[in-house]
C-alpha positions as CSV (number, residue, x, y, z in Angstrom):
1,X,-8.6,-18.8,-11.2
2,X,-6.7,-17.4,-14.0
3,X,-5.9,-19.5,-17.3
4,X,-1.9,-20.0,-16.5
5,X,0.4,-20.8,-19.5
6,X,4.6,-20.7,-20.6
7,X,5.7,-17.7,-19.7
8,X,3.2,-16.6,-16.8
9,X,4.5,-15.6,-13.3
10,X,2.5,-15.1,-9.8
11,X,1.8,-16.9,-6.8
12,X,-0.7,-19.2,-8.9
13,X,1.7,-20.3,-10.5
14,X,3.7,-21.1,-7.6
15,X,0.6,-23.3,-5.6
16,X,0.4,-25.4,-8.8
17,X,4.6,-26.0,-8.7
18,X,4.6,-26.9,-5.4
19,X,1.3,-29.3,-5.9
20,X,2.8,-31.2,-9.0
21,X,6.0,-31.6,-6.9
22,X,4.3,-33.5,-3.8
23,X,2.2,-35.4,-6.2
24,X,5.0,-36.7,-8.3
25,X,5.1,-34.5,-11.6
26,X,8.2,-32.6,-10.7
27,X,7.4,-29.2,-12.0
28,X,11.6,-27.9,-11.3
29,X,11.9,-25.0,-9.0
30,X,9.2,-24.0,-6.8
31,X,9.5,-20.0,-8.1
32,X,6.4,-18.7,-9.3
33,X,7.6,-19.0,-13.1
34,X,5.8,-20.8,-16.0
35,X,8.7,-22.4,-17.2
36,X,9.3,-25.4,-19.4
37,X,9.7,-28.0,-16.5
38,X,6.7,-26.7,-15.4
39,X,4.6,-27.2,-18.8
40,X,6.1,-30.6,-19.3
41,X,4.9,-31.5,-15.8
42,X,1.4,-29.9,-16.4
43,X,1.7,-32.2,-19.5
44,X,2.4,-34.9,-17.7
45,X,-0.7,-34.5,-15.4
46,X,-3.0,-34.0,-18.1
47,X,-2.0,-37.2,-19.7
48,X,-2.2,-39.0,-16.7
49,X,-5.5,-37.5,-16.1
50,X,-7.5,-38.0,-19.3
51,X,-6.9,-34.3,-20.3
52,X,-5.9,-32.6,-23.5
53,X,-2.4,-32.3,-23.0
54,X,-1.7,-28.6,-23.7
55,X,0.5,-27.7,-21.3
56,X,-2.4,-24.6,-20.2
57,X,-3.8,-24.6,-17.0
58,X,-7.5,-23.6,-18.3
59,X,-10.7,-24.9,-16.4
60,X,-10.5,-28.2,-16.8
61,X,-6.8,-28.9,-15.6
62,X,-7.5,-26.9,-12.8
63,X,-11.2,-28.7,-12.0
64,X,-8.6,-31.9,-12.0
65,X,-6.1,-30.8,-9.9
66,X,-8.8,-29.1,-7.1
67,X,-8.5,-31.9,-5.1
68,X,-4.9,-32.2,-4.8
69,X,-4.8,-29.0,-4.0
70,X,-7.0,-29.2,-1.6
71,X,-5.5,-32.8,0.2
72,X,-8.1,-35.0,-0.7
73,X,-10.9,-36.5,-3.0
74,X,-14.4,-37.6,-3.2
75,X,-14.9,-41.6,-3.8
76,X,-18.0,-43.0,-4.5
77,X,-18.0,-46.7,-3.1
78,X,-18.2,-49.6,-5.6
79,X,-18.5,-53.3,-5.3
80,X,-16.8,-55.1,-3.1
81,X,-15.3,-51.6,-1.8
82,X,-13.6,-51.7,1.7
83,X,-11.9,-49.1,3.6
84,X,-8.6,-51.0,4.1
85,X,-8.2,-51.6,0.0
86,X,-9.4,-48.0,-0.6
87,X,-6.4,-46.7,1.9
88,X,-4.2,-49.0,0.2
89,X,-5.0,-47.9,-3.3
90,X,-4.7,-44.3,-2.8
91,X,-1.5,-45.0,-0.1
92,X,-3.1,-43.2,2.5
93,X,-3.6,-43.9,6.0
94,X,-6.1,-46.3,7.0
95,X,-6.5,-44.3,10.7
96,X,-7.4,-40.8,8.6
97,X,-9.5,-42.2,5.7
98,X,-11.4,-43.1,9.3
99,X,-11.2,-40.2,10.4
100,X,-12.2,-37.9,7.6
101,X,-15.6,-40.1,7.4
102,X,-17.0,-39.9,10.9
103,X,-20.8,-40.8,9.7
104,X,-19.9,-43.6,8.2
105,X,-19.5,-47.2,9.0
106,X,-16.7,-48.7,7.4
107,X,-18.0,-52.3,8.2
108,X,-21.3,-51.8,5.9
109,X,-20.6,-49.4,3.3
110,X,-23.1,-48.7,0.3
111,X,-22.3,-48.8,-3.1
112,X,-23.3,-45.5,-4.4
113,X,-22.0,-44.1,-0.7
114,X,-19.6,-41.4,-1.6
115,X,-16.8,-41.1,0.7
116,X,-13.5,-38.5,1.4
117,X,-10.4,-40.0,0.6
118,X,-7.3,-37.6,2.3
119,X,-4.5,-38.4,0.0
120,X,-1.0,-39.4,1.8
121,X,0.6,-35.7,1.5
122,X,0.7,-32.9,3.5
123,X,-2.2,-30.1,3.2
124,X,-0.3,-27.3,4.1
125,X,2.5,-26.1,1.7
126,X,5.3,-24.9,3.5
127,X,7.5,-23.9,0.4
128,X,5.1,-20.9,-1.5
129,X,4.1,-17.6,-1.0
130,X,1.2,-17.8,1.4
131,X,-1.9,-16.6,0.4
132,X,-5.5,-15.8,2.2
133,X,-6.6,-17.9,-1.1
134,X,-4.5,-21.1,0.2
135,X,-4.8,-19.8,3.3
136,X,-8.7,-20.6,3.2
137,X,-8.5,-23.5,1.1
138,X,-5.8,-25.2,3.4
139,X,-8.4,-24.8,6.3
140,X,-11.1,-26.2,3.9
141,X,-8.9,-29.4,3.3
142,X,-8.0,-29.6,6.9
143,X,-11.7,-29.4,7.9
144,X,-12.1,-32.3,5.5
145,X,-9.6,-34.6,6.8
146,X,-10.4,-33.8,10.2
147,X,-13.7,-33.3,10.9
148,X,-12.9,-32.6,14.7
149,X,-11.7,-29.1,14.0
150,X,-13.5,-25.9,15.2
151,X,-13.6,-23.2,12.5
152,X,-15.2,-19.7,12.0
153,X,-15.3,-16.1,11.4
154,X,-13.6,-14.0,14.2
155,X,-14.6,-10.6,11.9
156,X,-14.2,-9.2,8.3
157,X,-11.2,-7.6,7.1
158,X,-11.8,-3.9,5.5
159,X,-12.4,-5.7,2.1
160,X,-14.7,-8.4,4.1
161,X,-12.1,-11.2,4.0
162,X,-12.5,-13.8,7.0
163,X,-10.3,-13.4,9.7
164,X,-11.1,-17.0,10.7
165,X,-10.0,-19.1,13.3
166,X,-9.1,-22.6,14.3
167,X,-9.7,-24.2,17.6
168,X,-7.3,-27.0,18.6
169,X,-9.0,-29.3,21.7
170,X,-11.4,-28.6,24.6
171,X,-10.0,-28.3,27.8
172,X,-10.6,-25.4,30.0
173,X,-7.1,-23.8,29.8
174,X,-7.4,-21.6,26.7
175,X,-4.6,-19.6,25.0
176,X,-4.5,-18.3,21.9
177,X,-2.1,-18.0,19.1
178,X,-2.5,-15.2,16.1
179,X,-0.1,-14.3,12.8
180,X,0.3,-11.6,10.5
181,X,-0.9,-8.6,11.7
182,X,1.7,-6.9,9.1
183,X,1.5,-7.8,5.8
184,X,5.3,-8.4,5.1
185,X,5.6,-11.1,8.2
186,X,3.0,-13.6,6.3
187,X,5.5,-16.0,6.9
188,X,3.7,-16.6,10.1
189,X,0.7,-18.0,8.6
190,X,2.1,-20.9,7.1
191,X,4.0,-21.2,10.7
192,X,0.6,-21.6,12.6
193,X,-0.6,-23.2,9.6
194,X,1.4,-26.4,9.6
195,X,1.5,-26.7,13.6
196,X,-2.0,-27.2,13.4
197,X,-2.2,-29.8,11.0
198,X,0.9,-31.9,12.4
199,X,-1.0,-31.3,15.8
200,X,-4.2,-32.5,14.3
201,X,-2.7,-35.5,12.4
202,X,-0.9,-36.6,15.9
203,X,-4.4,-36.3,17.6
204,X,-6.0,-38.3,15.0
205,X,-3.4,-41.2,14.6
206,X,-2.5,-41.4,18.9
207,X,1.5,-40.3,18.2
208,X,3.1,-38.2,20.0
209,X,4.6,-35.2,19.0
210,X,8.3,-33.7,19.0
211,X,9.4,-33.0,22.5
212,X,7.5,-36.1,23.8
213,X,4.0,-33.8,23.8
214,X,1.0,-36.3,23.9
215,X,-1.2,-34.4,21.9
216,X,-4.5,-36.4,23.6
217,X,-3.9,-35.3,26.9
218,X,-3.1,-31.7,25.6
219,X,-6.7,-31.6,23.4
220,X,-8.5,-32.5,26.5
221,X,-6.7,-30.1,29.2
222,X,-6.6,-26.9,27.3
223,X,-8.1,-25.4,23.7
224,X,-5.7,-23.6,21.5
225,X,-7.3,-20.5,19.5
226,X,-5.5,-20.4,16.1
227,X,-6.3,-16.9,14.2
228,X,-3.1,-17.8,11.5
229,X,-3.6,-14.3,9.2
230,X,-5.0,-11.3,11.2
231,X,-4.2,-8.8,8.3
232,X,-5.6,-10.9,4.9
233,X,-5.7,-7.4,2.9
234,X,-2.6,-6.5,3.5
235,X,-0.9,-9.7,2.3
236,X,-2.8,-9.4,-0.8
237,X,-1.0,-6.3,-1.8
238,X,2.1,-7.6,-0.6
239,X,2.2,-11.0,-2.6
240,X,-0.6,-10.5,-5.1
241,X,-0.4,-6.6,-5.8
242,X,-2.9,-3.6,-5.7
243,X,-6.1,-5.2,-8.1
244,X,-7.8,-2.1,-10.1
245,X,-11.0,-3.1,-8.5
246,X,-10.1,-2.4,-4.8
247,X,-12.2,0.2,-3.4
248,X,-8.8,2.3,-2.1
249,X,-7.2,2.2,-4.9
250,X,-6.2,5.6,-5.8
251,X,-5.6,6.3,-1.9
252,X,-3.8,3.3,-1.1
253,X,-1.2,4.5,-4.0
254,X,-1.0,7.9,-2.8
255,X,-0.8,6.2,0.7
256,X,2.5,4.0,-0.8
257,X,4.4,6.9,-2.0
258,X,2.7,7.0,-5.2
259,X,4.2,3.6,-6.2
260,X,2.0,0.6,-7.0
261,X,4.9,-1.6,-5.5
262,X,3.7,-2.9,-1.9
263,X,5.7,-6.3,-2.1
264,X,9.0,-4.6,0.4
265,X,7.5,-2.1,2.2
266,X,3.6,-2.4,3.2
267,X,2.6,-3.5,7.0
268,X,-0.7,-1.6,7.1
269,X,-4.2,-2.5,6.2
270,X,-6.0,-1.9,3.0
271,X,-6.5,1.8,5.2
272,X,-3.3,2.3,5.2
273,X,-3.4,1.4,9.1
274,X,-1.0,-0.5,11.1
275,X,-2.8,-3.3,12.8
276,X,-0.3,-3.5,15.8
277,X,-0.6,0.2,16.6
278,X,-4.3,-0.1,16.7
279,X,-4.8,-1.4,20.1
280,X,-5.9,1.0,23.3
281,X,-2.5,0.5,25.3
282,X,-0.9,3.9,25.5
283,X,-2.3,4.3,21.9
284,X,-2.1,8.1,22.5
285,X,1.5,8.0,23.2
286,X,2.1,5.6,19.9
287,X,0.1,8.8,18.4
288,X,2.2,11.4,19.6
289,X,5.6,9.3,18.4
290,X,4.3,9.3,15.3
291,X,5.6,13.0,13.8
292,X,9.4,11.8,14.8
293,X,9.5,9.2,13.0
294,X,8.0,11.4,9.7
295,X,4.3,10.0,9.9
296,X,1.8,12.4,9.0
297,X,-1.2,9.4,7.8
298,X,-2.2,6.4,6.4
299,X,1.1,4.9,5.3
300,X,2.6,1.7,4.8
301,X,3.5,1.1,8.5
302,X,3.3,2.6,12.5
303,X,0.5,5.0,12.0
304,X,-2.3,3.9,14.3
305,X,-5.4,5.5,13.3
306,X,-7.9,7.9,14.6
307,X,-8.5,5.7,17.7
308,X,-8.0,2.2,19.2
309,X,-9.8,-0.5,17.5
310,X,-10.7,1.7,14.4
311,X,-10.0,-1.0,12.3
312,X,-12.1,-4.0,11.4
313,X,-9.5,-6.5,11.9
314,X,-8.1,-4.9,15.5
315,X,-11.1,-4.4,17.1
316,X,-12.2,-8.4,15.6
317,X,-9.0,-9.6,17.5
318,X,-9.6,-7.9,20.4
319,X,-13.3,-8.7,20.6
320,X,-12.0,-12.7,20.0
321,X,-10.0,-12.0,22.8
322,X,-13.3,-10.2,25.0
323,X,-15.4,-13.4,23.9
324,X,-12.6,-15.8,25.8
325,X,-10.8,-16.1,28.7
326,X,-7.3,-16.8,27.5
327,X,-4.5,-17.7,30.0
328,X,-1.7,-16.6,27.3
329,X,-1.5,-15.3,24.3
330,X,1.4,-15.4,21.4
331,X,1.9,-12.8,18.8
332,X,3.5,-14.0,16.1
333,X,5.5,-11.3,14.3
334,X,9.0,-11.4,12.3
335,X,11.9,-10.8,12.4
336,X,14.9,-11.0,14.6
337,X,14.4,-14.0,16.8
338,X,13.9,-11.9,19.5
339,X,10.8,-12.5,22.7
340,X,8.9,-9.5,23.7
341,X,7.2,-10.1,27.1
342,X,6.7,-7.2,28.9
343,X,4.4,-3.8,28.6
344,X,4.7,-0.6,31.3
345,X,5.8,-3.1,33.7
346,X,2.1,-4.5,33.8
347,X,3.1,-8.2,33.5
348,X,2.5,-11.0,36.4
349,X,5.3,-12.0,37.7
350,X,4.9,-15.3,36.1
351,X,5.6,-13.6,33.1
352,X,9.2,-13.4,32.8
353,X,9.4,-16.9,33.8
354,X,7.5,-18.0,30.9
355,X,9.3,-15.8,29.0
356,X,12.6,-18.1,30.1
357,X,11.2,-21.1,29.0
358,X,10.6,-19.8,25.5
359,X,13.6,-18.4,25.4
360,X,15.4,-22.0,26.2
361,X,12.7,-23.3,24.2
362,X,13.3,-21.5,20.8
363,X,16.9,-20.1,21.1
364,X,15.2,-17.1,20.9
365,X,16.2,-14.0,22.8
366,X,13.9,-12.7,25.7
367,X,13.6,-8.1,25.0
368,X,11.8,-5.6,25.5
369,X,10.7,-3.3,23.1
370,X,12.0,0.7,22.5
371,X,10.3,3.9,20.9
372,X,7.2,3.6,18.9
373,X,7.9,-0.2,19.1
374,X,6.1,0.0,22.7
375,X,2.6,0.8,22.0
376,X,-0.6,0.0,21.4
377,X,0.0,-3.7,20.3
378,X,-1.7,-6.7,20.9
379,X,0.2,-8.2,23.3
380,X,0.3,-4.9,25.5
381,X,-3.5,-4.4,25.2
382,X,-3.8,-8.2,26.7
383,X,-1.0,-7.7,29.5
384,X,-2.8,-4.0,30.3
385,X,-6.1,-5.3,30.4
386,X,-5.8,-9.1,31.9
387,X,-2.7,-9.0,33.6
388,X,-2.1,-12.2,32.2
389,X,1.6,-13.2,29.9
390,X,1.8,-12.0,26.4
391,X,4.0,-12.7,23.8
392,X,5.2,-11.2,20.8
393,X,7.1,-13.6,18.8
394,X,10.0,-12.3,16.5
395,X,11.0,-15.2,14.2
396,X,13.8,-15.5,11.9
397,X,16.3,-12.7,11.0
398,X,16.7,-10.7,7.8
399,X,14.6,-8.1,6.0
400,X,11.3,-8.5,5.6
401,X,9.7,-10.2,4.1
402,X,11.5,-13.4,4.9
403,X,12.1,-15.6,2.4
404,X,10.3,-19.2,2.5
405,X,13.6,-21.0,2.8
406,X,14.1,-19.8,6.7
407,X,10.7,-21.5,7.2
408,X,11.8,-24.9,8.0
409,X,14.3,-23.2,10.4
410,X,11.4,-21.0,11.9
411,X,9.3,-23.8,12.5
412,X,12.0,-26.2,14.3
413,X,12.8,-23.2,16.6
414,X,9.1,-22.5,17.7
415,X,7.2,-26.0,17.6
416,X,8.1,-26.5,21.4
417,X,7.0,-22.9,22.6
418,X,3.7,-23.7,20.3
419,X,3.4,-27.3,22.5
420,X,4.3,-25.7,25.8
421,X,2.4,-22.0,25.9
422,X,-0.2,-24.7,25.7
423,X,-0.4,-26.2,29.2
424,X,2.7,-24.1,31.1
């Protein structure tokens, strides 16, 4: 972590805006930008914290604000400590401050006994630029607060980021959900992101969820695979920039045009390889549509490769998808609101069916897709290969990348198709 001061810009900046503003130190526009609200509110926190109130965001403000950024805090119990007056001092939920400490018996607590205390907002920030960094720290304070979770490694990105995955119940019926296989539609992290800890949060607490889902019978009937950022490398150029240290760097900026700006045009990989024309489903005829639309190589979007599943993070996706035996599958892309559902006419005929019921579900329009568009992508490798429904999700409209303010919109229109692609 970087020492952030006045004047300072970057999507740093913007985690700790939006993490003063949930905690109460109201930091002014969520916008990446050190401003002055911002220092007064980093002054505020400091003060309130014990810290010398600078205004700079050096190693020990940020040690301090780790565990809000992270949704919760370790407690070490005291004398005449109980669960209910710990909730009620740190106004969280009794149920989850259960939850997040399975091991331990809140009926004959230790002093000394250091326990994790989820704090009463939300983990998941749905109002930044989303990062692999929050990415991975959200899924560490998720973990936390519900120990029930399934994580790990589905593969390494070409820089050796995780390409990790969630896993939402245990029931037989499995389907799997994945985001971001091009860099500008990261939007759809934070998408997955949220549904899995308003999903987990129903679980733990016995509510039910929008649409009148019972998210209790759904854990035990099915288990929902979660890969929520397929392309971590990618979004790193897009919302971070091109670091001097990354092994392509001369080749990724000869890749870009010779510009070092990837924030409105890169898809690819940190190869310069689109992800979603990297699957073995007509992959040759994605190939020979390349020179038409002026692709000669690495680029930022539609080449595909020297073969199928040349890339790390492809061929981890599609070797998740070998390890399983998923009924359905969603690919979440953006933009144009807009359902993809069929490949070379390969799809059951339950597939168009389906299909409908997303459409009513989400408002979205069921398509199919034209040109290069129809290729080797994930969801016509798994309809080639299984003969089961695929999906590829278009959400929102606009240029990419979407802004963060269609997100609320985004998620309204795709939390039922979420709930029902997982027992339809």
């Amino acid at each position: 972590m970087r020492t952030l001061r006045l004047g300072m810009t970057g999507t740093d900046v913007m985690e700790i805006q939006a993490m003063l503003l949930k905690t109460g130190y109201n930091p002014g526009a969520v916008d990446g930008i050190f401003g002055q609200e911002t220092q007064d509110a980093v002054i505020r926190f400091q003060k309130a914290n014990g810290l010398n109130p600078d205004g700079i965001i050096g190693p020990a403000t940020y040690a301090a604000m780790m565990p809000y950024l992270l949704g919760y805090t370790v407690y070490t119990i005291k004398d005449g400590d109980t669960f209910y007056n710990i909730a009620r001092r740190y106004q969280t939920n009794l149920t989850l401050l259960i939850m997040a400490n399975p091991d331990v018996n809140p009926n004959n607590l230790q002093i000394g006994q250091q326990i994790n205390v989820p704090f009463r907002f939300n983990v998941v920030d749905t109002n930044i630029d989303y990062t692999y960094e929050v990415l991975q720290r959200d899924i560490e304070g998720l973990k936390v607060r519900y120990p029930f979770l399934e994580t790990g490694s589905a593969g390494k990105s070409v820089v050796g980021r995780d390409l990790t995955y969630i896993r939402l119940g245990k029931g037989p019926n499995q389907v799997f959900y994945n985001g971001s296989h091009h860099s500008l539609e990261w939007i759809t992290s934070p998408l997955l992101m949220k549904f899995v800890e308003e999903f987990s949060r129903a679980y733990s607490t016995g509510e039910t969820l929008s649409y009148g889902y019972n998210p209790q019978n759904i854990w035990n009937s099915s288990s929902i695979y979660i890969i929520p950022m397929v392309n971590p490398d990618g979004i790193e150029l897009v919302l971070n920039g091109l670091s001097p240290d990354n092994p392509n760097y001369s080749d990724l900026i000869l890749w870009n045009n010779g510009s070092t700006d990837f924030s409105t045009v890169w898809q690819a990989n940190n190869h310069g390889v689109d992800l979603n024309h990297n699957y073995n489903a007509a992959w040759q005829l994605s190939k020979d549509a390349e020179e038409q639309y002026g692709i000669t190589g690495p680029g930022p979007t539609r080449y595909g490769g020297t073969a199928p599943e040349s890339e790390p993070e492809s061929k981890a996706v599609a070797d998740f998808t070998r390890a399983h035996n998923f009924r359905l599958v969603l690919a979440y892309h953006s933009q144009g609101e807009l359902i993809f559902w069929d490949f070379m006419n390969l799809v059951p005929p339950e597939g168009r069916a389906i299909g409908e019921q997303f459409q009513r579900a989400s408002g979205y329009t069921l398509a199919e897709t034209e040109g290069i568009a129809s290729y080797a992508g994930y969801k016509d490798w798994f309809i080639q290969d299984y003969r089961r429904p695929g999906y590829t999700m278009e959400v929102g409209k606009g240029k990419n990348p979407l802004p963060i303010s269609q997100f609320d919109q985004i998620y309204s229109d795709n939390l039922e198709v979420l709930l029902l692609g997982s027992i339809i």
